[in-house]
N, C-alpha and C positions, 0 to 999 in steps of 0.2 A: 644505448644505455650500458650500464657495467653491469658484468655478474655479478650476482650474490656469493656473498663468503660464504667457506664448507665451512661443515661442523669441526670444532676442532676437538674431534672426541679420539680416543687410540686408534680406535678403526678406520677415521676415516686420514689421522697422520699416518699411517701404513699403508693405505690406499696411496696417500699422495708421495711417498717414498721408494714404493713397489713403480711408481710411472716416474720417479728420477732417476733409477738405479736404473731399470731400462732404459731409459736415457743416455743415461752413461755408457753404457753398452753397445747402444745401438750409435754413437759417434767416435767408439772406439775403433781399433783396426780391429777383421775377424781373426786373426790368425795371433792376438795378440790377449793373451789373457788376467783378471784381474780378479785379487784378494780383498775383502772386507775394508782392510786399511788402506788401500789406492781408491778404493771408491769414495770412502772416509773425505780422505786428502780433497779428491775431486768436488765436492760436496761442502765443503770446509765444514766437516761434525769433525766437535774433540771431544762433545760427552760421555761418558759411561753409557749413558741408556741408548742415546741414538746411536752409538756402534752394537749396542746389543738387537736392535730394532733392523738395521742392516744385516745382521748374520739371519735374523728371522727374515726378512724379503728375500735372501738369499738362499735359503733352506727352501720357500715356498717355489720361487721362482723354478726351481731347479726340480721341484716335485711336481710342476707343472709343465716340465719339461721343453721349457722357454731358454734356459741357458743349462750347459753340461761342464761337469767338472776334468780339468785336464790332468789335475792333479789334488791333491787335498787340499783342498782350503783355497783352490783357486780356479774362478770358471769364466766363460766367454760364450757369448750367445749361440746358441742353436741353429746350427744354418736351418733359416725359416724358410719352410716348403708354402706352395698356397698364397706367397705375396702375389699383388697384383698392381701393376703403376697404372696411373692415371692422372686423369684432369678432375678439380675438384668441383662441384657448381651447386652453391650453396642459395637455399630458399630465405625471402623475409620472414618466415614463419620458424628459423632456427636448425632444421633438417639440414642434410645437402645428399646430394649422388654425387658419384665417384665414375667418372667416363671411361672406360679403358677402351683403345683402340682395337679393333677387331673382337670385341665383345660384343654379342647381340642385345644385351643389356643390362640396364645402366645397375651401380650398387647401391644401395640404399642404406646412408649414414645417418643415425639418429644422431642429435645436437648434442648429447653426453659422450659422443662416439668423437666425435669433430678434431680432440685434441686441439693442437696449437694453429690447426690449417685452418687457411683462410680461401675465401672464393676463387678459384682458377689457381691455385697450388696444384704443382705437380706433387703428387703421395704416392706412399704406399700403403694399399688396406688391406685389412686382413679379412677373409668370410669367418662370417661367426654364427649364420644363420642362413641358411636355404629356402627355408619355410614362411618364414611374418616379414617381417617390416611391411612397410609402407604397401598396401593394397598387394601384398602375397611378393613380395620385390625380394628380390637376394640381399641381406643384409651386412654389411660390417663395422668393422672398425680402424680406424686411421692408425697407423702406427709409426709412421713417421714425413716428416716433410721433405722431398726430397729437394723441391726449386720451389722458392716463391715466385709467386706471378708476379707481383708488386712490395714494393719494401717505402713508395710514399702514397701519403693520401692527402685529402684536400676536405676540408668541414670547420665546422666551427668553436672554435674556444673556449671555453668556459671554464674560469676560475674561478677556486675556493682560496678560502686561508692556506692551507697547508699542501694545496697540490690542483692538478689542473686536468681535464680531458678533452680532447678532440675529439667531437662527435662526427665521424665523416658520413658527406655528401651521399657517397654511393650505397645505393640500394642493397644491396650482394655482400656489404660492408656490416655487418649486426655487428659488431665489439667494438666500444671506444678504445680511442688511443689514452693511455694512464701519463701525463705528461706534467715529469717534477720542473719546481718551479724553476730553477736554475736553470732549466733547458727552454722556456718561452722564448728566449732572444729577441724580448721586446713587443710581445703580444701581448694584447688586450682583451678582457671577456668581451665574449661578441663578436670581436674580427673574424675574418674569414680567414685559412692560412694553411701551408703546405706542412708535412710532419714526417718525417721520414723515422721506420718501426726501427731500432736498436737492437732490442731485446725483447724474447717474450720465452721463457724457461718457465716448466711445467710448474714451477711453486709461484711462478704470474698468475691474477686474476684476468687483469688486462696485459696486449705487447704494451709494451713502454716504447715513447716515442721522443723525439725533439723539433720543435720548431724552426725551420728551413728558410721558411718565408713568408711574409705578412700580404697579403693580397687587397686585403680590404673592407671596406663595409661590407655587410650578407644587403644584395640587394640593389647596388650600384652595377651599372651597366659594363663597366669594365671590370671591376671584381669576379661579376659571376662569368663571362668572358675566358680572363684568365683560369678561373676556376675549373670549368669543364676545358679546358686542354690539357692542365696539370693532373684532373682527374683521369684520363686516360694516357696518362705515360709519357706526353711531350714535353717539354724541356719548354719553359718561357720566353730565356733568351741564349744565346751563342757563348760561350768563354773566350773569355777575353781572345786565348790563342786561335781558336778559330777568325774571331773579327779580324785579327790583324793579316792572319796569313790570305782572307778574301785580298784584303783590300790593299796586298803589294803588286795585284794587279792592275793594268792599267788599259786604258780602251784604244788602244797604240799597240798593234800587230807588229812581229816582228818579220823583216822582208824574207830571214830564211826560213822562215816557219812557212808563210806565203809560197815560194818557192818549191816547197814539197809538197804542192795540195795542188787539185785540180781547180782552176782556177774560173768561179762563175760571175765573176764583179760585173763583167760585161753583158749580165743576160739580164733578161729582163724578169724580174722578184718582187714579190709582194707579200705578206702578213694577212691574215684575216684572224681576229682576236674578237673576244668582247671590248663594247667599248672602255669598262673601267681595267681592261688586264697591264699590267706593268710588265711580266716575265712574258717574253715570246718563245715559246720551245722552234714553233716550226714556221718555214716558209714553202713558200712553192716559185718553184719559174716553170721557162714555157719557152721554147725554141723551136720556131719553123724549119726542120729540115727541107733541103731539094729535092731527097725522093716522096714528098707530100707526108712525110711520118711527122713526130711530134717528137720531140725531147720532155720531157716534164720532170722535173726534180724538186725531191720532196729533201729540203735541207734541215737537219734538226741543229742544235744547239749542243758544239762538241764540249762538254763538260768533264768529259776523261781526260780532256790534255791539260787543266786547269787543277780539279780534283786529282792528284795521281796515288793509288794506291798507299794503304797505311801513312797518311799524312792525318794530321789532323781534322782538316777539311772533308778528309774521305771517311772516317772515324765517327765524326759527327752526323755524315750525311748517310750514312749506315746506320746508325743509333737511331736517326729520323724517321728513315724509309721512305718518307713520304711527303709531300708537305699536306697541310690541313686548311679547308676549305668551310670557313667559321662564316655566320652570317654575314658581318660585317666586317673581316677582313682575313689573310691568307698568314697563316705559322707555316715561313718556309723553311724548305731541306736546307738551303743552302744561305748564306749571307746576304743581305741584300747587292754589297758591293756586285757578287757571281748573278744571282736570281734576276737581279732589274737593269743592270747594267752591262756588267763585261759578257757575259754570255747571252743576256736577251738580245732575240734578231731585231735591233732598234734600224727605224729607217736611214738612210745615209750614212752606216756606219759600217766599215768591214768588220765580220762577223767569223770565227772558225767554225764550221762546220762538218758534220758526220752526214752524209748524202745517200740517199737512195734514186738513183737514176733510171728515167724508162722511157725508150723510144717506143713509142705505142703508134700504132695506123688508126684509121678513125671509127673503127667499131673497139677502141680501146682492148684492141688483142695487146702482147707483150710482142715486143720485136728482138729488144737486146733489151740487159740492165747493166749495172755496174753499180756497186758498195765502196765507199770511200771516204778519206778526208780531202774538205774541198774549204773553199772561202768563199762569200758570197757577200754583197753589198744591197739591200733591200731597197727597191726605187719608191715603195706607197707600203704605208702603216694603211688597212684598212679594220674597221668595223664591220661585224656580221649585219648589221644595218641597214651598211654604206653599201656592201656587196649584193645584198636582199634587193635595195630598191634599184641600182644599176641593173639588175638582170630583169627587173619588173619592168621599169619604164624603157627600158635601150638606151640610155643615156647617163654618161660620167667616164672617170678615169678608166682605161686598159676595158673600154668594153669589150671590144671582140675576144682578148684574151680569158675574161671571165667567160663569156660566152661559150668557149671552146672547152675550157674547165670542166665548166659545167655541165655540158652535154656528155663530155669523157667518163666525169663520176656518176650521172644516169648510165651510162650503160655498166661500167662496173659494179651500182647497187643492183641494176634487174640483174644480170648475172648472178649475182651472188647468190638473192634470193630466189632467185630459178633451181641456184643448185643446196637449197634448203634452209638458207639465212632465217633467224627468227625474228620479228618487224617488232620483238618487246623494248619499251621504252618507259622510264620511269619518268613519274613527275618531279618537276626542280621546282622548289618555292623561294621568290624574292621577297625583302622585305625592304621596304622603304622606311630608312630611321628618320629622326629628325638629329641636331646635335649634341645631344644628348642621351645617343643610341636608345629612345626609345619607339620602337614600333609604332609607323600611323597606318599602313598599309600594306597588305601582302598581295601579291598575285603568281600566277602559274607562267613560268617560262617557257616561251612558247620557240620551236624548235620548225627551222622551214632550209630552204634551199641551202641560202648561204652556209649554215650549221653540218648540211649534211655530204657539201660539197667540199667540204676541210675532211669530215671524217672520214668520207672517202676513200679518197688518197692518204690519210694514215692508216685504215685498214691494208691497203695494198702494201705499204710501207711495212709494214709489221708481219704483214702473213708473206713476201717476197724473202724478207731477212731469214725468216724463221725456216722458210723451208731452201734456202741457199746454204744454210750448216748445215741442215738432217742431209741433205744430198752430198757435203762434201766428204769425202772420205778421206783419211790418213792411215795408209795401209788395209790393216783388215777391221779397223773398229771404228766407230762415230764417237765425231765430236760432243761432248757434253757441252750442255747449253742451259740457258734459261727460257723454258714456254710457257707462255699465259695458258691455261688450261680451262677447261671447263666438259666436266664429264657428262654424261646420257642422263637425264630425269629418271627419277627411282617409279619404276614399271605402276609401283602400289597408288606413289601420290597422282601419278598419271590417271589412274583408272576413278581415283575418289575426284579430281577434278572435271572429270569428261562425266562422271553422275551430277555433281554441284552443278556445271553448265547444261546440261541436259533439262533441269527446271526452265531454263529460260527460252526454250529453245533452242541452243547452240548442240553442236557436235564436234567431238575430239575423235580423232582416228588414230587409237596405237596402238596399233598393227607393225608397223614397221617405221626406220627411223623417218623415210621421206613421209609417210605416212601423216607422223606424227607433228612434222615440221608445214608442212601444207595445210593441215587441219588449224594448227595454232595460229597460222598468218592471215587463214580466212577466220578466223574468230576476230581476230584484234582489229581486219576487214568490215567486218556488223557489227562490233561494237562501237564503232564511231558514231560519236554524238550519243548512244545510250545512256538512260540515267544508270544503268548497273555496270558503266564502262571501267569507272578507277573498280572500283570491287573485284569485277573477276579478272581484269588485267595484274591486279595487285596479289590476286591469291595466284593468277599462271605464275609471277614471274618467283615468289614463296617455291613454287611447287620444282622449278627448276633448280640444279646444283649448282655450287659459290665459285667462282672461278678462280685458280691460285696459280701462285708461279713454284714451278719444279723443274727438275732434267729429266723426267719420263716423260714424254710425248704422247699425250692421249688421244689430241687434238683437240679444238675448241667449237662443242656441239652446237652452242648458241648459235657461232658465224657460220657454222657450217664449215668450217677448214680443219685440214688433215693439219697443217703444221703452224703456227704462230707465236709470234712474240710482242712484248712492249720494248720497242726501238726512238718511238719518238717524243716523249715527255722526260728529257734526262734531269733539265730543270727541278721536277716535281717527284721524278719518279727513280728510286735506288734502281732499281731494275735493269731500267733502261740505260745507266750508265757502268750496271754489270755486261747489258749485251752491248755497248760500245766497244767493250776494253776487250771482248773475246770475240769480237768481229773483224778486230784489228787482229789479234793475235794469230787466227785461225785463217790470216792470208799471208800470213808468214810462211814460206819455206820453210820444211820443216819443223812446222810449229807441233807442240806435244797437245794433247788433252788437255783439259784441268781436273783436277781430283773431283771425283764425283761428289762424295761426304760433305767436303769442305760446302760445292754449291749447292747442295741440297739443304742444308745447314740455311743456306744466305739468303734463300729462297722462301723455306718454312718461315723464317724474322718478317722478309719482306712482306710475305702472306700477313702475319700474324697484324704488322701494324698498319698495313694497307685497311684493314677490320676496325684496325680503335680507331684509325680516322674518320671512318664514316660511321662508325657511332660517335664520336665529338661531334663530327658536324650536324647529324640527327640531334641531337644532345641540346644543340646551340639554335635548331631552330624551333623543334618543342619548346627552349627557352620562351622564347618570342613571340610563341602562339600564345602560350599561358598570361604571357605579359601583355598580351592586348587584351586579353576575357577576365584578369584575375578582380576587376571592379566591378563585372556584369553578375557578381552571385546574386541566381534569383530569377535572372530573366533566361526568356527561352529562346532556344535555337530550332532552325530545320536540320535536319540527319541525316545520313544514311549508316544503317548497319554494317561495319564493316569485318566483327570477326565474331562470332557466339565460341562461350566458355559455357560450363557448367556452373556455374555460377553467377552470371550478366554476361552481359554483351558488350563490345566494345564499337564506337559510335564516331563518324568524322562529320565535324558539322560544316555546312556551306560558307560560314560567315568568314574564318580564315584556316578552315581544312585543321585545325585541331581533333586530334582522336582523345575519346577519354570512356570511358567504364560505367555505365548502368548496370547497378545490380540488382538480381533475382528480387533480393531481401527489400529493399524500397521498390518495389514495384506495386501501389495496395488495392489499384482497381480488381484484381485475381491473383491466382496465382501460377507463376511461370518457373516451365523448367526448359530446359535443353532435350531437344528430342535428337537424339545422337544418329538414330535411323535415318532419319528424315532431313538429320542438319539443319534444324528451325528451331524456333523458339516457340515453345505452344503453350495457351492458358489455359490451364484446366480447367475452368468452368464453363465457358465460354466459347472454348476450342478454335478460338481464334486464334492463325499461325503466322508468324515473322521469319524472314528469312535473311539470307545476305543480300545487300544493293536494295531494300524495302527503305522507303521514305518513314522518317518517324521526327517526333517532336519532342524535344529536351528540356531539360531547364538547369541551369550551372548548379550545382548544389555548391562545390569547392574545388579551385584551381592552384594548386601547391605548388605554388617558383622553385620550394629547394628539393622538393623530390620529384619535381619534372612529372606531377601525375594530376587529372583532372576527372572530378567526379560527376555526374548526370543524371539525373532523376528523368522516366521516361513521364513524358505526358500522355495519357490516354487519349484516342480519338473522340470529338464531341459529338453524342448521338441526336 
């Protein structure tokens, strides 16, 4: 909704003049000072009165020691002591905090404090209180925007006579977009549609916006589709110069390219994919050596020789980072021509490839390895399926080669988690559409050999690479690189989960890190088949830290490895075709570093949008859930508890694993609060307790498509 207009009394025009003269100010140079009349000019006032209203902001401003005079009649802001930058992270209730990094806590901005910033703006705020805000919080005020997070948004239409607003989609979003009619570009009340913010200066109620692009009905399966991907920052479709520059390639290798590459047409290759996947990033072959070793090559998809550096193609696939993985279909990095064609390892097709090579003996030790471009001809496109029931029954294509696979990646996953691998795995939910993208059915993706015998061999792929740069040396300094990281669980959330599992009978030991890693792997051990299995599997893996890509080497705690990276999804993944281009580089003779900044820079992006992609695709399948319940209001579901607030509980029902909100306030059998000691839910009268992974019974009250949130009334048990 829009704010309400200020009073337009003297006071409060001098209020709103005192926050444009700082303005001005504050976008001026500091070293650069200004008079009455430059501010005037800036401002476009030619009245008598509002330059006299100026000299007064100016007299006070300066009595409040906000700006200082350089000379008479002419001043420049105060170098301000006490700023402090940050991330902004704004509540549906109108407040926001203010994140600064390496602050132990957060600030606390009242919604009149907020200024022009908007949710995940970087700012700058000022402390203006120690003592109150928000439940005793450090308090301030915004004082200027330094980065927007976002400049388009995605919601809906609605037009008057004389002007128009888009009310956006996201949650985190409280301010319509103010959108003059002129700028519609052919939107309709109602539509669903993209707006990108213009303008929004302190004498704005609302930013002002313009319409971008028209998406669609609110409520049509591919509108809302499009909707949540434009809603987190991806781009629809490709520019034009991108499409073209894919597709002047062609799937005709050229012989001297072939020529410079280690040459595997003649080995024997294979694919294992999902059955509906089009992009192939990786293959595998498999070569009998005569002293009894194995060759095994893990080939990825060379996308650096295709994409090359500040081209278009490379620009855009940077902008990406990622591709995005939507219920019903994939928003790729890359063009399709590149993604499903010229670079997917299609079967019967030479292919260029980036290779990690390893003669391994048959307790899958490492013998030699070898990093390179290669070419490679794929002899069987399989399915994780097709590989599943060959290894089941002994029968189909390249048995004994799967077989041998197979047994190789068993001994490199016991190794791994011998030497402290953690067994966490999330659930993937499918849905089955009909043509019409609307949901008839969901089920749980179920993860067995085939699955783990691909991932395998990229694990080794990736943690091989990663630690063949930290070992190379160039004089007296290491090469800067790209690692997937993932740091040590924070000591506190560890201890508050090893009490939460301790109710069920479980035990956490962290005491030390094997400690800690052996404990977790026999947890996820006994909880197979438990009904409170997703539960406390779901709060360990909460309780663990996010894994990101950087040039500090922390190593990655999850796998338990001192060194790693993402080497082999270059298709999907920016990163990986960062560690391409400096894999190649760094076996150069005399090859130099790369500027640290620059990659740390490339890395933080890749982090950031690696995140909105898997909230899209969270986004897109919450969609889905809500789209098969939003007819059942009324009727009841089975439960489980899966997270207690101080104010309800939030609940995932069996029927198709939707989570939604029972609150305290509708609950009328007693009355229930949050027993924070205890971590349960208890009724005062009654003293009957709930806890997490507790069986309980629901009923829909209301399932909201466009704010992706669903409401639960709890049923009492019948006595």
């Amino acid at each position: 909704m829009s704010k309400r207009p200020k009073n337009n009394n003297l006071k409060s025009q001098l209020i709103e003049l005192s926050d444009e003269v700082l303005r001005i100010f504050r976008q001026n140079k500091a070293d650069k000072s200004l008079n009455y009349r430059e501010i005037a000019a800036k401002l476009k006032i030619r009245d008598e009165f509002s330059l006299e209203m100026i000299i007064q902001v100016l007299e006070k401003l300066e009595n409040q020691q906000i700006i200082e005079a350089e000379r008479p009649g002419s001043f420049r802001l105060k170098q301000e002591e006490g700023l402090l930058e940050g991330r902004l992270e704004t509540t549906q209730r109108g407040f926001g905090f203010v994140v600064v990094e390496g602050r132990e806590n957060d600030i606390f901005i009242p919604e009149n404090k907020l200024g022009n910033a908007l949710s995940k703006d970087k700012v700058k705020v000022r402390i203006s209180s120690r003592k109150g805000g928000q439940k005793g919080k450090t308090e301030g005020e915004i004082v200027e925007v330094v980065e927007r997070f976002r400049t388009q948004f995605v919601g809906v239409v609605h037009v008057n006579k004389t002007f128009a607003f888009l009310v956006p989609d996201s949650k985190d979003m409280a301010i319509d977009l103010y959108i003059p009619l002129d700028k519609l570009n052919g939107a309709k009340d109602g539509q669903k549609a993209i707006a990108k913010l213009v303008d929004w200066t302190g004498k704005m109620e609302n930013p002002q916006g313009e319409i971008t692009e028209i998406l669609g009905s609110p409520g049509e399966h591919e509108t809302e589709m499009l909707s949540i991907v434009a809603e987190f920052g991806f781009p629809l479709v490709f520019p034009q110069e991108v499409i073209e520059a894919a597709e002047k390639f062609g799937l005709v290798i050229d012989k001297e390219e072939i020529a410079r590459r280690r040459d595997f047409r003649g080995v024997t290759t294979f694919t294992i994919d999902p059955v509906d996947a089009k992009d192939f990033d990786d293959a595998l072959s498999l070569r009998y050596l005569d002293d009894g070793t194995y060759e095994i090559g893990v080939h990825i998809a060379d996308v650096s020789h295709y994409v090359q550096p500040g081209s278009p193609l490379d620009k855009e696939a940077f902008k990406r980072a990622t591709s995005v993985y939507m219920v019903d279909r994939v928003v790729p990095m890359l063009p399709e021509n590149l993604s499903n064609m010229v670079c997917s390892l299609r079967p019967n097709e030479e292919k260029l490839t980036f290779s990690a090579v390893f003669v391994m003996d048959e307790n899958a030790d490492i013998v030699s390895e070898w990093f390179g471009r290669t070419v490679i001809k794929s002899d069987r496109r399989f399915a994780y399926e097709e590989v599943q029931e060959i290894l089941e029954t002994g029968t189909g294509d390249y048995l004994n080669e799967l077989r041998l696979i197979d047994k190789l990646a068993h001994k490199l996953r016991d190794d791994r988690f011998r030497k402290g691998s953690i067994r966490f795995e999330s659930e993937e939910l499918k849905f089955k559409l009909d043509e019409n993208g609307k949901p008839l059915s969901v089920f749980v993706k179920e993860r067995k050999e085939a699955h783990m015998l691909i991932e395998d061999f990229m694990l080794l792929a990736n943690r091989r690479v990663a630690a063949f740069i930290a070992y190379k040396d160039h004089g007296n300094f290491r090469n800067n690189f790209v690692y997937r990281v993932h740091d040590a669980p924070d000591l506190e959330r560890l201890k508050r989960l090893a009490n939460f599992v301790e109710r069920f009978g479980y035990e956490i030991n962290y005491t030390s890190r094997k400690a800690i890693s052996e404990s977790l792997n026999k947890l996820v051990e006994d909880l197979d088949g438990k009904d409170e299995a997703d539960i406390i599997e779901s709060m360990a893996i909460r309780t663990m830290a996010k894994a990101v890509y950087t040039t500090s080497n922390i190593g990655h705690y999850g796998l338990a490895f001192q060194h790693y990276t993402h080497f082999t999804s270059p298709i999907r993944r920016y990163p990986d075709v960062m560690v391409h281009r400096l894999l190649e580089q760094y076996q150069q003779e005399g090859a130099k570093t790369v500027d640290q900044g620059k990659l740390e820079k490339d890395c933080l992006h890749s982090s950031e949008r690696e995140r909105a992609a898997v909230q899209a695709e969270r986004a897109s399948t919450k969609y889905k859930q809500i789209e098969m319940i939003q007819d059942k209001e009324g009727e009841e579901f089975d439960a489980i508890i899966a997270e207690i607030k101080d104010f309800g509980f939030y609940v995932m029902i069996d029927y198709n694993h939707c989570d939604g909100l029972v609150r305290f306030a509708g609950m009328n059998d007693d009355r229930y609060y949050f027993d924070e000691q205890e971590y349960s839910i208890r009724a005062n009268r009654s003293g009957r307790t709930m806890t997490l992974g507790d069986k309980v019974r629901v009923k829909l009250v209301k399932a909201d498509l466009r704010l992706r949130q669903v409401d639960f009334q709890y049923v009492p048990e019948k006595k």
